[in-house]
PQR file with spaces between the fields and no chain letter, atoms N, CA, C, O and H, PARSE charges and radii, in Angstrom:
ATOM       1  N    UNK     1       0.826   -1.197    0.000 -0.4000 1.5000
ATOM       2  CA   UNK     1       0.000    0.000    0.000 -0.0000 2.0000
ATOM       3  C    UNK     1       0.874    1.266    0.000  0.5500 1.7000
ATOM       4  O    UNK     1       0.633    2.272   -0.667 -0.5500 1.4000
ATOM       5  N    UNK     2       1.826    1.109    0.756 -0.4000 1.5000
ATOM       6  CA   UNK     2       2.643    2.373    1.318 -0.0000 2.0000
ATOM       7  C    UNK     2       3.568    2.573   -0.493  0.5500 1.7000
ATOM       8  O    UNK     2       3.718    3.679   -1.013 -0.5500 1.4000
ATOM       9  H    UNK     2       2.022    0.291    1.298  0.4000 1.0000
ATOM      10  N    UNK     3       3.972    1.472   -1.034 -0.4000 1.5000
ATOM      11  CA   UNK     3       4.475    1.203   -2.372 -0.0000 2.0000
ATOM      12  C    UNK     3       3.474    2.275   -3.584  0.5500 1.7000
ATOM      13  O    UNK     3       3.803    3.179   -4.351 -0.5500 1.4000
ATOM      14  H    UNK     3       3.850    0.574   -0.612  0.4000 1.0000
ATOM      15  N    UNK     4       2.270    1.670   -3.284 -0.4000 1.5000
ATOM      16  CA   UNK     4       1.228    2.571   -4.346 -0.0000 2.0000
ATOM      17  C    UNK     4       1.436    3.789   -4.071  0.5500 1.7000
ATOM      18  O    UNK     4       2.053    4.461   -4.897 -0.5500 1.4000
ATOM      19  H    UNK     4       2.003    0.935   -2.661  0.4000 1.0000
ATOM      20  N    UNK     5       0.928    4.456   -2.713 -0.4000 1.5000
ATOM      21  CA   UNK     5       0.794    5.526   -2.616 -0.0000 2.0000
ATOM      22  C    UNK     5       1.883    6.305   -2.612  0.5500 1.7000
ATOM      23  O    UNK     5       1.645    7.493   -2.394 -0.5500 1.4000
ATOM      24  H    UNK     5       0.427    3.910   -2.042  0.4000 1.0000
ATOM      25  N    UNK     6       3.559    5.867   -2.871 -0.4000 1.5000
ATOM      26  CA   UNK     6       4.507    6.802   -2.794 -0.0000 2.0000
ATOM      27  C    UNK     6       4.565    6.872   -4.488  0.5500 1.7000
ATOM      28  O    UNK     6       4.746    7.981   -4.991 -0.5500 1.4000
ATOM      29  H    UNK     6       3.753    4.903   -3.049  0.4000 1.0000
ATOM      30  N    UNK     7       4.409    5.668   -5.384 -0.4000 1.5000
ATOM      31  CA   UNK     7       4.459    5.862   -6.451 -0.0000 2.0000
ATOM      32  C    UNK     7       3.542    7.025   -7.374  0.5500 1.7000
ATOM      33  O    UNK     7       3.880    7.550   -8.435 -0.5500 1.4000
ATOM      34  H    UNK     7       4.262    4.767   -4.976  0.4000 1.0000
ATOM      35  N    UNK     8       2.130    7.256   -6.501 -0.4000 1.5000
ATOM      36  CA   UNK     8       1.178    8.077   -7.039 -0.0000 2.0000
ATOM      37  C    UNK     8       2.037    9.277   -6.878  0.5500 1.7000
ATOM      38  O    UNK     8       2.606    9.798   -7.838 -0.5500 1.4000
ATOM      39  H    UNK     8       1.855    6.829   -5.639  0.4000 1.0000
ATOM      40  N    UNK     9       2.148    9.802   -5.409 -0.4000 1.5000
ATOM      41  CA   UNK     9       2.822   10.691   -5.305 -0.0000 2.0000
ATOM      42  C    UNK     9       4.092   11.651   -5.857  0.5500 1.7000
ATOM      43  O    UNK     9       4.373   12.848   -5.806 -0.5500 1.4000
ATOM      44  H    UNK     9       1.686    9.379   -4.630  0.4000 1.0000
ATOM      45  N    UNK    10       4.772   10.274   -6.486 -0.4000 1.5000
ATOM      46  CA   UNK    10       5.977   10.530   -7.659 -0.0000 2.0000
ATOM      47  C    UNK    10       5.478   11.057   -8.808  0.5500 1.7000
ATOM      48  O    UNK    10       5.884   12.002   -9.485 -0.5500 1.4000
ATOM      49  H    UNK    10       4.544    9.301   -6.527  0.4000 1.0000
ATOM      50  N    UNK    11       4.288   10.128   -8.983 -0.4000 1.5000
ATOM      51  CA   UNK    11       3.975   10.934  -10.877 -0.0000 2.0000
ATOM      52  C    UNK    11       3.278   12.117  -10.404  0.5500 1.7000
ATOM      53  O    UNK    11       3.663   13.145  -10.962 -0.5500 1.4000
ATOM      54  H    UNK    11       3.958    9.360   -8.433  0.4000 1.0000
ATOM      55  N    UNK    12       2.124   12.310   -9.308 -0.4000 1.5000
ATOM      56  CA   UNK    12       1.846   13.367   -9.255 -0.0000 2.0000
ATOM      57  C    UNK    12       2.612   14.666   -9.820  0.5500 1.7000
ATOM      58  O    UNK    12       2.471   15.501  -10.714 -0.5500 1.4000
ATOM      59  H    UNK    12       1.812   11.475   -8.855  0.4000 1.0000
ATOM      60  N    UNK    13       3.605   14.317   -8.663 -0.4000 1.5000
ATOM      61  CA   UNK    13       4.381   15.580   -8.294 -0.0000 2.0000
ATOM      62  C    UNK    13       5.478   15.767   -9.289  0.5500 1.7000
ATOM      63  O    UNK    13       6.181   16.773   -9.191 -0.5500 1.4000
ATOM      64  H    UNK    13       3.720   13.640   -7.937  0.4000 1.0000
ATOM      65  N    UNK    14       5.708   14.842  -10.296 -0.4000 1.5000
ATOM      66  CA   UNK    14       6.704   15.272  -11.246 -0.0000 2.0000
ATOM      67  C    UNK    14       5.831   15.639  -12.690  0.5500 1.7000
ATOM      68  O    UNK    14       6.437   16.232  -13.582 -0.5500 1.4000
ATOM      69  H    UNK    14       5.137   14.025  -10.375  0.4000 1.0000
ATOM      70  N    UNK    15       4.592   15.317  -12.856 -0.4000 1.5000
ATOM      71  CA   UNK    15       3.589   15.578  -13.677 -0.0000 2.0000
ATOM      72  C    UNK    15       3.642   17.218  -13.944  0.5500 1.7000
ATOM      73  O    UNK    15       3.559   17.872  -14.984 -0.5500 1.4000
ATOM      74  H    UNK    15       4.099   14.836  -12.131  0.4000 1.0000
ATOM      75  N    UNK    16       3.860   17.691  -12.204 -0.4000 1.5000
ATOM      76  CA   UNK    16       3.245   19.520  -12.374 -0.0000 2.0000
ATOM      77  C    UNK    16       4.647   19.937  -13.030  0.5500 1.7000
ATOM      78  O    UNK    16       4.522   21.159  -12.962 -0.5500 1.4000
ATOM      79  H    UNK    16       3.928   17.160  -11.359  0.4000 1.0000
ATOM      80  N    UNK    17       5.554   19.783  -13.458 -0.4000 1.5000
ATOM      81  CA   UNK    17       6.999   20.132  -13.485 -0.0000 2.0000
ATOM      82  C    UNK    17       6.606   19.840  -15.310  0.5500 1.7000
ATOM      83  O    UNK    17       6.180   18.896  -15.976 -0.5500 1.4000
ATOM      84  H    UNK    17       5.656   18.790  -13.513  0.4000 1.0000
ATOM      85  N    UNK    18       7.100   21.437  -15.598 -0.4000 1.5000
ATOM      86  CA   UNK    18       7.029   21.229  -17.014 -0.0000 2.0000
ATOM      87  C    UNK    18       7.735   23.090  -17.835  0.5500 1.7000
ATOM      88  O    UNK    18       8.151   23.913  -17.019 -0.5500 1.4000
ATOM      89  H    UNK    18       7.446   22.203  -15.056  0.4000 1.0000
ATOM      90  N    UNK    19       7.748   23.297  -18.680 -0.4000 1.5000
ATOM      91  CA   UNK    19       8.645   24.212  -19.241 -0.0000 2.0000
ATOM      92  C    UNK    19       7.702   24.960  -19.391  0.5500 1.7000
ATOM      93  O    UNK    19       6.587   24.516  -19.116 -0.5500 1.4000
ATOM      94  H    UNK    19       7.410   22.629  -19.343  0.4000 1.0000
ATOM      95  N    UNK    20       7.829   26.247  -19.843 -0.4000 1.5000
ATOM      96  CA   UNK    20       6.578   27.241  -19.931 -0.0000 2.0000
ATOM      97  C    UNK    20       7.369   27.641  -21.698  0.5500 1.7000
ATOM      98  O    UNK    20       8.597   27.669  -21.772 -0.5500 1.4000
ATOM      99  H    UNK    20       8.734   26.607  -20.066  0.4000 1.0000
ATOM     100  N    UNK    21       6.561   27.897  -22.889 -0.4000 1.5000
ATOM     101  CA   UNK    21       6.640   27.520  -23.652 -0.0000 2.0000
ATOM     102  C    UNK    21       6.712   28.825  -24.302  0.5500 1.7000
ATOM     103  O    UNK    21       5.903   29.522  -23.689 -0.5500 1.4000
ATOM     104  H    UNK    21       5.563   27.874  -22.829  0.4000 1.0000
ATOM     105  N    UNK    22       7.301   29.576  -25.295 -0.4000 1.5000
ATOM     106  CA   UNK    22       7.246   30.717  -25.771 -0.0000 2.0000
ATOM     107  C    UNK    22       5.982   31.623  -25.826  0.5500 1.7000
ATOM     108  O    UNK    22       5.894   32.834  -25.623 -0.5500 1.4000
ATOM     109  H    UNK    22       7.958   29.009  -25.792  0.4000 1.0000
ATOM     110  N    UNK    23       5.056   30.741  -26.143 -0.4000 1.5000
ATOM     111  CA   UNK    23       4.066   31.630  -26.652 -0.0000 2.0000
ATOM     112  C    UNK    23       2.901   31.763  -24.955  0.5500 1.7000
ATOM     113  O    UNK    23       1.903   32.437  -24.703 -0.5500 1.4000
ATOM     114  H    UNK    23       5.127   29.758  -26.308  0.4000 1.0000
ATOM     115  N    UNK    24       3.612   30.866  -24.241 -0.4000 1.5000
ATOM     116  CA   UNK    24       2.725   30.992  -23.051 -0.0000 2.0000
ATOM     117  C    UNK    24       2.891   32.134  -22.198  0.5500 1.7000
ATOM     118  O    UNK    24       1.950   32.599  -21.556 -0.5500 1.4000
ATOM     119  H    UNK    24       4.423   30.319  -24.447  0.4000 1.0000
ATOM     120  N    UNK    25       4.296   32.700  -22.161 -0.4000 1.5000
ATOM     121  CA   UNK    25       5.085   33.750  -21.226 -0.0000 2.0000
ATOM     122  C    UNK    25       3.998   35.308  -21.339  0.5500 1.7000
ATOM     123  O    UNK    25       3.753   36.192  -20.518 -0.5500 1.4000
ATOM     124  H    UNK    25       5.061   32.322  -22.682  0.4000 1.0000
ATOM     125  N    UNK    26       3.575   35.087  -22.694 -0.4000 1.5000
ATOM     126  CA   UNK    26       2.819   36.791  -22.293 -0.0000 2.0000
ATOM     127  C    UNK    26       1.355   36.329  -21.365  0.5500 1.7000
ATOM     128  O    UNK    26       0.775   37.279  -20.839 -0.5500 1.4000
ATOM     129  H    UNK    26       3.774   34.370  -23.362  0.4000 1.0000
ATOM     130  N    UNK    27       0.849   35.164  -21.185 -0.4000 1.5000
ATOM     131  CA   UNK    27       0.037   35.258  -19.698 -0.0000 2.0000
ATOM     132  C    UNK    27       0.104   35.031  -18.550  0.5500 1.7000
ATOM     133  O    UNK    27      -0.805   34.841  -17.742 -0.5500 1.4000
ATOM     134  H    UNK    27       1.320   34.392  -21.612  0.4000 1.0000
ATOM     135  N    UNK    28       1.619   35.042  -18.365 -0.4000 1.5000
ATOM     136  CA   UNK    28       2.478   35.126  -17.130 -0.0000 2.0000
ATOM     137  C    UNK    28       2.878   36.285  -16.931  0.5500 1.7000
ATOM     138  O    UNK    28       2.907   36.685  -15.767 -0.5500 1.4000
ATOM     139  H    UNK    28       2.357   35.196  -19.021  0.4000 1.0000
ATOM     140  N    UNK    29       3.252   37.056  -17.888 -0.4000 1.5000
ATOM     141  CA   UNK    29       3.791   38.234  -17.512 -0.0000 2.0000
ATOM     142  C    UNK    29       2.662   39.011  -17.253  0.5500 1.7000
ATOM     143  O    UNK    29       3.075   39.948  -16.570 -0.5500 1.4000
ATOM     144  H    UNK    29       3.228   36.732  -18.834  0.4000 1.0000
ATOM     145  N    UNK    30       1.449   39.133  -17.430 -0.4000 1.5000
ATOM     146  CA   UNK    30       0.443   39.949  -17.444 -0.0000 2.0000
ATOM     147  C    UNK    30       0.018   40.409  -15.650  0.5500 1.7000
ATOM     148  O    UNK    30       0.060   39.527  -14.792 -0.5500 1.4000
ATOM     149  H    UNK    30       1.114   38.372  -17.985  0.4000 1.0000
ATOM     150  N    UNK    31      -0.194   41.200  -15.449 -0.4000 1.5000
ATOM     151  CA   UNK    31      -0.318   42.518  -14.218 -0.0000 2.0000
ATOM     152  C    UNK    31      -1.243   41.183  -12.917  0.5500 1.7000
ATOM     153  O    UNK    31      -1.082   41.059  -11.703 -0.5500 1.4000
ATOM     154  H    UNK    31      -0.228   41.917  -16.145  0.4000 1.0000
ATOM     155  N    UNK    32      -1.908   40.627  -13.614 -0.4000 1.5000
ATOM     156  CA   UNK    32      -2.857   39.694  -12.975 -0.0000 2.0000
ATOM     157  C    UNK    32      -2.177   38.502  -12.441  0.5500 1.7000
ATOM     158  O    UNK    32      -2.694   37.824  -11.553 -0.5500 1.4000
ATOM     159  H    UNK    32      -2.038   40.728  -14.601  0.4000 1.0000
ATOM     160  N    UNK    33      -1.077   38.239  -12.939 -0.4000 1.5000
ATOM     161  CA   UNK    33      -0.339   37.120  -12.136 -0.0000 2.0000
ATOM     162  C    UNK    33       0.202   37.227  -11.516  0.5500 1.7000
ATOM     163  O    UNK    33       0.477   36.102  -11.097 -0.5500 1.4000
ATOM     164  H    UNK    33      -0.657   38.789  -13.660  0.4000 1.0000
ATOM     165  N    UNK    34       1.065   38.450  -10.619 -0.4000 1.5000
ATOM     166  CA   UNK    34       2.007   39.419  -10.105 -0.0000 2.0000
ATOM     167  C    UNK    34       1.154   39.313   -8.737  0.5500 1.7000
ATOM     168  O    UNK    34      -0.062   39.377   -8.559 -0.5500 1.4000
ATOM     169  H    UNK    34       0.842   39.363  -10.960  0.4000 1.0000
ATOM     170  N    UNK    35       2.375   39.104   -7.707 -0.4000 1.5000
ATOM     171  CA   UNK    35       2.034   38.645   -6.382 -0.0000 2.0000
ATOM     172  C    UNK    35       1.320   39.327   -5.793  0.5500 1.7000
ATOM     173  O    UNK    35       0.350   38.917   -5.156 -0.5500 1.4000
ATOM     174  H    UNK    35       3.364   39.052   -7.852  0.4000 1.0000
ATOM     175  N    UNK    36       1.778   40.864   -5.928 -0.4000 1.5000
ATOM     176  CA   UNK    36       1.555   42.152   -5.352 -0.0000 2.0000
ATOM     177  C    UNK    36       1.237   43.018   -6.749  0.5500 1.7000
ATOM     178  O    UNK    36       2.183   43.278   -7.493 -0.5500 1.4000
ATOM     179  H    UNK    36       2.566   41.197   -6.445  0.4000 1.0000
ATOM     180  N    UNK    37      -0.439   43.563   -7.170 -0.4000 1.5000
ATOM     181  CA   UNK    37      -0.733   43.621   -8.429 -0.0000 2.0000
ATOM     182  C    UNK    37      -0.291   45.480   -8.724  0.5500 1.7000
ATOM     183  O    UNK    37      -0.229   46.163   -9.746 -0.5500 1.4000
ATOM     184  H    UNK    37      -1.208   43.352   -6.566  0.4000 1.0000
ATOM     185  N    UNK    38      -0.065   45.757   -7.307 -0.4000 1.5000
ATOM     186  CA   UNK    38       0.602   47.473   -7.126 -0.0000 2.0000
ATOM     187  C    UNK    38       1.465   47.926   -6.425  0.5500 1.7000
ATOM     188  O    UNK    38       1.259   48.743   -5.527 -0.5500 1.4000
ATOM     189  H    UNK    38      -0.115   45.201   -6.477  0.4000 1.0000
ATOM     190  N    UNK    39       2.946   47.292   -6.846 -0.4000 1.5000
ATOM     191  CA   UNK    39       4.064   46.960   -5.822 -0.0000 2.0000
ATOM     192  C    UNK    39       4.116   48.201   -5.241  0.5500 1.7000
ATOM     193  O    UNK    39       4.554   48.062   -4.098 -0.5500 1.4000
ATOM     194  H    UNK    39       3.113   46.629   -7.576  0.4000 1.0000
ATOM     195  N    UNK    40       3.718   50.106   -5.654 -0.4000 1.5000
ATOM     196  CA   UNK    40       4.029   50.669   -4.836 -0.0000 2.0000
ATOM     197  C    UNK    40       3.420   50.544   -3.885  0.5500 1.7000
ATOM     198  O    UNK    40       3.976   50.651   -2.792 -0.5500 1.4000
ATOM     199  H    UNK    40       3.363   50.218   -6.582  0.4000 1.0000
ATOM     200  N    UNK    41       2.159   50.292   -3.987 -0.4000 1.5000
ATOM     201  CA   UNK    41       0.878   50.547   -2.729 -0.0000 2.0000
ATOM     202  C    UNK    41       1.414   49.520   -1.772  0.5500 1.7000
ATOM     203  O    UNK    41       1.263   49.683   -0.561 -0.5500 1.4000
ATOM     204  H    UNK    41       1.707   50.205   -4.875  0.4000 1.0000
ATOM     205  N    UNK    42       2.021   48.490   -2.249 -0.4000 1.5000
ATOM     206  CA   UNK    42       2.105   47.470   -1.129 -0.0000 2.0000
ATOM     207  C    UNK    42       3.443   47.446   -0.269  0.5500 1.7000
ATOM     208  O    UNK    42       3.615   46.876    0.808 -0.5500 1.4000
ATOM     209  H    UNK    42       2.144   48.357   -3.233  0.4000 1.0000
ATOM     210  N    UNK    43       4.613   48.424   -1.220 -0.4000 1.5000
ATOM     211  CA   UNK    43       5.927   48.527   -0.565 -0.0000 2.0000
ATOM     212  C    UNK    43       5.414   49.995    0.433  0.5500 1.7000
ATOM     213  O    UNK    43       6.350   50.282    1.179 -0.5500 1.4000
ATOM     214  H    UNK    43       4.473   48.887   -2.095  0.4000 1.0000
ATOM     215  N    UNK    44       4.493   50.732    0.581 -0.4000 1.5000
ATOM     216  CA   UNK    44       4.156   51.726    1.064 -0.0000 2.0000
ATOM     217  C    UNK    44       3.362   51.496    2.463  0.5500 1.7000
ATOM     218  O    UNK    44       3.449   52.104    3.530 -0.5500 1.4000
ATOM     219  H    UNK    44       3.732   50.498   -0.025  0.4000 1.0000
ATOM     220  N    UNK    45       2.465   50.271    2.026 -0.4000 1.5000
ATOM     221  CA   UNK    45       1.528   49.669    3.731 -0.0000 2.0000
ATOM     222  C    UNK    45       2.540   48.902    4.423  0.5500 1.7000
ATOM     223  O    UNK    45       2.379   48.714    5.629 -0.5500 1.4000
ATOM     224  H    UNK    45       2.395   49.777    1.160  0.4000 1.0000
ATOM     225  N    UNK    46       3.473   48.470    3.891 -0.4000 1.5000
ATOM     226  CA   UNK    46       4.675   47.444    4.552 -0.0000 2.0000
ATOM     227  C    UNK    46       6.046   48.466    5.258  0.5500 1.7000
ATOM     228  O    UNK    46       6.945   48.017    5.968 -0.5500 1.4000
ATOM     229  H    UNK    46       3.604   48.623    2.911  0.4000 1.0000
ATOM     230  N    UNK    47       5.915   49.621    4.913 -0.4000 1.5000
ATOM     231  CA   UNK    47       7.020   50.706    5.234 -0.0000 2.0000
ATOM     232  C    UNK    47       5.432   51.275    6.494  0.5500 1.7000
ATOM     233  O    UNK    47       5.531   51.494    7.701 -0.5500 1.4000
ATOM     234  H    UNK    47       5.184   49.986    4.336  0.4000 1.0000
ATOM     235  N    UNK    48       4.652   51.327    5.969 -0.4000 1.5000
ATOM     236  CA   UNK    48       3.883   51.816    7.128 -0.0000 2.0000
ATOM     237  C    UNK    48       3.578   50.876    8.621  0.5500 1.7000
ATOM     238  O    UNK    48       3.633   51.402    9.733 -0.5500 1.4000
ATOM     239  H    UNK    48       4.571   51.149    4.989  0.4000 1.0000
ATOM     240  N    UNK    49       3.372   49.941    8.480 -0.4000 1.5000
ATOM     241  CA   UNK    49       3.622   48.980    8.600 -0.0000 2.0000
ATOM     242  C    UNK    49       4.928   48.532   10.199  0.5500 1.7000
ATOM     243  O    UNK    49       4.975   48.235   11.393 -0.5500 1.4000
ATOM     244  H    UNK    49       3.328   49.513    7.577  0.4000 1.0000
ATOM     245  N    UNK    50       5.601   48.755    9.179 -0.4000 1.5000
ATOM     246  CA   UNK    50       7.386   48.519    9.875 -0.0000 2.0000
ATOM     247  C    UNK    50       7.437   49.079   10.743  0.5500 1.7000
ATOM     248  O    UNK    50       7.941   48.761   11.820 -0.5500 1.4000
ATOM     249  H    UNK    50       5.564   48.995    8.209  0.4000 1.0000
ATOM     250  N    UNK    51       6.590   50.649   10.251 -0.4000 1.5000
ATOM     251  CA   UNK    51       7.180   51.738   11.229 -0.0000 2.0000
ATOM     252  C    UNK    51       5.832   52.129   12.351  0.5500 1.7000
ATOM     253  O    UNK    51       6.042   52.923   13.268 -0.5500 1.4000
ATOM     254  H    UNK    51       6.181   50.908    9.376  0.4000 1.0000
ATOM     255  N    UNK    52       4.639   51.572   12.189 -0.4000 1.5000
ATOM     256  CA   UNK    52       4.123   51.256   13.061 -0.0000 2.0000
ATOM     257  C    UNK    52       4.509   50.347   14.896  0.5500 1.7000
ATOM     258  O    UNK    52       4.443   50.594   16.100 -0.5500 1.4000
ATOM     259  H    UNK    52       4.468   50.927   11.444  0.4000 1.0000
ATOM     260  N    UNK    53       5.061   48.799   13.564 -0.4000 1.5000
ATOM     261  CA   UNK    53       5.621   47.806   14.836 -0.0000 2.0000
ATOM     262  C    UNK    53       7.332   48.000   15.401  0.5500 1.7000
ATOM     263  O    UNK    53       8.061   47.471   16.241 -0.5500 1.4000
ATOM     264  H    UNK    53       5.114   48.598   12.586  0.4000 1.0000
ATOM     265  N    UNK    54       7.406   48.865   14.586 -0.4000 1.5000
ATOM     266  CA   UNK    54       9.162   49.663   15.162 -0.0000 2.0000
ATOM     267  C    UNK    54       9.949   47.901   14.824  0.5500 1.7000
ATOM     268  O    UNK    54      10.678   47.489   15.726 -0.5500 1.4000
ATOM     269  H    UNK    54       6.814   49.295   13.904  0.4000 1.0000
ATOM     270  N    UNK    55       9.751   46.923   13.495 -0.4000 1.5000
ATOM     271  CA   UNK    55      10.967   46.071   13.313 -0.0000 2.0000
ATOM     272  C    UNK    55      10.229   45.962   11.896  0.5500 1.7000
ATOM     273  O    UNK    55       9.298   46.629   11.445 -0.5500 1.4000
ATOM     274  H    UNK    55       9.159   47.258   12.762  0.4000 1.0000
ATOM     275  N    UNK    56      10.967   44.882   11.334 -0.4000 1.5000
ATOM     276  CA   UNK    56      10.816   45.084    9.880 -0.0000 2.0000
ATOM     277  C    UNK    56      11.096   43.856    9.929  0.5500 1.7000
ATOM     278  O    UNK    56      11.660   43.422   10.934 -0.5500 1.4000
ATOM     279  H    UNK    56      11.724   44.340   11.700  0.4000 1.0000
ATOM     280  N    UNK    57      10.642   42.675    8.440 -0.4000 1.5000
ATOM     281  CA   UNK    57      10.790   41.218    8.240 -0.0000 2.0000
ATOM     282  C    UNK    57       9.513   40.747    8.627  0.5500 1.7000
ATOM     283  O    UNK    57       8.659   41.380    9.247 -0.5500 1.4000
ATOM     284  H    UNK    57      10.184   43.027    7.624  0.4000 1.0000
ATOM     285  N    UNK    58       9.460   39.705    8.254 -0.4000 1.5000
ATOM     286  CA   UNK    58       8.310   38.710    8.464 -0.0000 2.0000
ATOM     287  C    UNK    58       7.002   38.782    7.408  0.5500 1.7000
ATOM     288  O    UNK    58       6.676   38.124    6.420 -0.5500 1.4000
ATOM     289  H    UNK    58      10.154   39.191    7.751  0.4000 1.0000
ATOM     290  N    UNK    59       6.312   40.145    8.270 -0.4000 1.5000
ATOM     291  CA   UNK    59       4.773   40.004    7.472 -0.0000 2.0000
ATOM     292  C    UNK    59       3.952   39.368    7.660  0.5500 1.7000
ATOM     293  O    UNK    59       2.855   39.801    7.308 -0.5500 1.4000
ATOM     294  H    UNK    59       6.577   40.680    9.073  0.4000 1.0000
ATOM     295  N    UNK    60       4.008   38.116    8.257 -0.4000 1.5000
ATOM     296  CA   UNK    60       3.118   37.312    8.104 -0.0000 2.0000
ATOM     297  C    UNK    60       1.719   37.234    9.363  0.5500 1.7000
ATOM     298  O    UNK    60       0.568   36.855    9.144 -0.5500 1.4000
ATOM     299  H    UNK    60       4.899   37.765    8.543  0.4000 1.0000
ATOM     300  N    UNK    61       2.218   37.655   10.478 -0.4000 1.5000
ATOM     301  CA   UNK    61       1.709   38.177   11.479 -0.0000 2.0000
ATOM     302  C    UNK    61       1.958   39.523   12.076  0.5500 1.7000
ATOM     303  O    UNK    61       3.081   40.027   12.042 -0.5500 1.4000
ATOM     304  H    UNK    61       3.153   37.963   10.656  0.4000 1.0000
ATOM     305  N    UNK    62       1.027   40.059   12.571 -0.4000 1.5000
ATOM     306  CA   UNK    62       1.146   41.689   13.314 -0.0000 2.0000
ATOM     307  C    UNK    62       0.442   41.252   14.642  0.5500 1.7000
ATOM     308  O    UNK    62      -0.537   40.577   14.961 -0.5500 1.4000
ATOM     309  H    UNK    62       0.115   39.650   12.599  0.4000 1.0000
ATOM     310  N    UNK    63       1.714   42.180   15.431 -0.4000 1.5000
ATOM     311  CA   UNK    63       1.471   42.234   16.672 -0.0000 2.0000
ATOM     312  C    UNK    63       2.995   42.642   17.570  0.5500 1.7000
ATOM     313  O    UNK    63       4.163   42.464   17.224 -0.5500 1.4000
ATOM     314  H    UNK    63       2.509   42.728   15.171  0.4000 1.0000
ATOM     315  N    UNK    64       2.540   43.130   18.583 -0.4000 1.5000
ATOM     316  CA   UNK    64       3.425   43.898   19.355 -0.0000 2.0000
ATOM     317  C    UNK    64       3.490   45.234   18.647  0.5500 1.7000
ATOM     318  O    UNK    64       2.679   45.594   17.794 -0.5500 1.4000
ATOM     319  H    UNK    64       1.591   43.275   18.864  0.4000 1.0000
ATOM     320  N    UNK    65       4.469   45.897   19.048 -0.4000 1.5000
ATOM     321  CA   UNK    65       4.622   47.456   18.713 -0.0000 2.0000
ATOM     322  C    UNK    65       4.312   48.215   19.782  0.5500 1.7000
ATOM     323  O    UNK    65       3.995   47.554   20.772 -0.5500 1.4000
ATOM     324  H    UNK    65       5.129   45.604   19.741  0.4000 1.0000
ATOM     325  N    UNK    66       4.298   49.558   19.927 -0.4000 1.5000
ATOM     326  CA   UNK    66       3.712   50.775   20.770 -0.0000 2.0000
ATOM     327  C    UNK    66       2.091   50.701   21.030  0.5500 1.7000
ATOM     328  O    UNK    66       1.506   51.305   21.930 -0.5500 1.4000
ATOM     329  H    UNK    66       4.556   50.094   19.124  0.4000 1.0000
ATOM     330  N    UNK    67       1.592   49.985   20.225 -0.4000 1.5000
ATOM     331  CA   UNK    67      -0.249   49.939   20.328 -0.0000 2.0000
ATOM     332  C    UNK    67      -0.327   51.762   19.813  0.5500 1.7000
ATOM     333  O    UNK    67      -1.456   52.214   20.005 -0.5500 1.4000
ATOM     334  H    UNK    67       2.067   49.494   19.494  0.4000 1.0000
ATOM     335  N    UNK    68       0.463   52.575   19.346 -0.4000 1.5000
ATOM     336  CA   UNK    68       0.112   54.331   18.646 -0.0000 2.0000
ATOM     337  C    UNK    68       0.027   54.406   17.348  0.5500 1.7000
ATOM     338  O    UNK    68       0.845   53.953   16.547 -0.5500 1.4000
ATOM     339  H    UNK    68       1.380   52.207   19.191  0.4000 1.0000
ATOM     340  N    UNK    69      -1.534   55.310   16.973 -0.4000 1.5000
ATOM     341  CA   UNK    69      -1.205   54.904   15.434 -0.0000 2.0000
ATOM     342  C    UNK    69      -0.629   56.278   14.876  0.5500 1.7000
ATOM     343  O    UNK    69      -0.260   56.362   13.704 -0.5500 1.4000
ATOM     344  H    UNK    69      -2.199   55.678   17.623  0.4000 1.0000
C-alpha cells in the first residue's frame, strides 16, 4: 500500500513540473499574475507597517509594537 501511494505521489508531483513555452510567457507576464498587483501601494503599507511595529521582516503576522497609530 505504502508502495502505491509513494508511487502516485511521484507521478503526481513530477507531472506539475514542465517548461513554460514561448508563446505561453505573455500570460504570465500579465499585471494579474504578479504577487503584489501594485508593488508601490504594497511597498508603502509594509514601510507603514514597519514603522508602526518599530521592526521590519516577516509580514506574516502583526502584533506587538507601541499599540500608537
Amino acid at each position: 500500500m505504502k508502495r502505491i501511494l509513494f508511487s502516485m505521489i511521484l507521478v503526481l508531483s513530477v507531472a506539475a513540473c514542465s517548461n513554460v513555452q514561448p508563446w505561453e510567457r505573455g500570460y504570465l507576464a500579465r499585471d494579474i499574475m504578479a504577487w503584489d498587483i501594485d508593488g508601490q501601494k504594497a511597498a508603502f503599507d509594509r514601510h507603514i507597517n514597519f514603522s508602526k511595529e518599530g521592526s521590519s521582516g516577516g509580514g506574516q503576522a502583526v502584533g506587538g509594537g507601541c499599540g500608537c497609530n
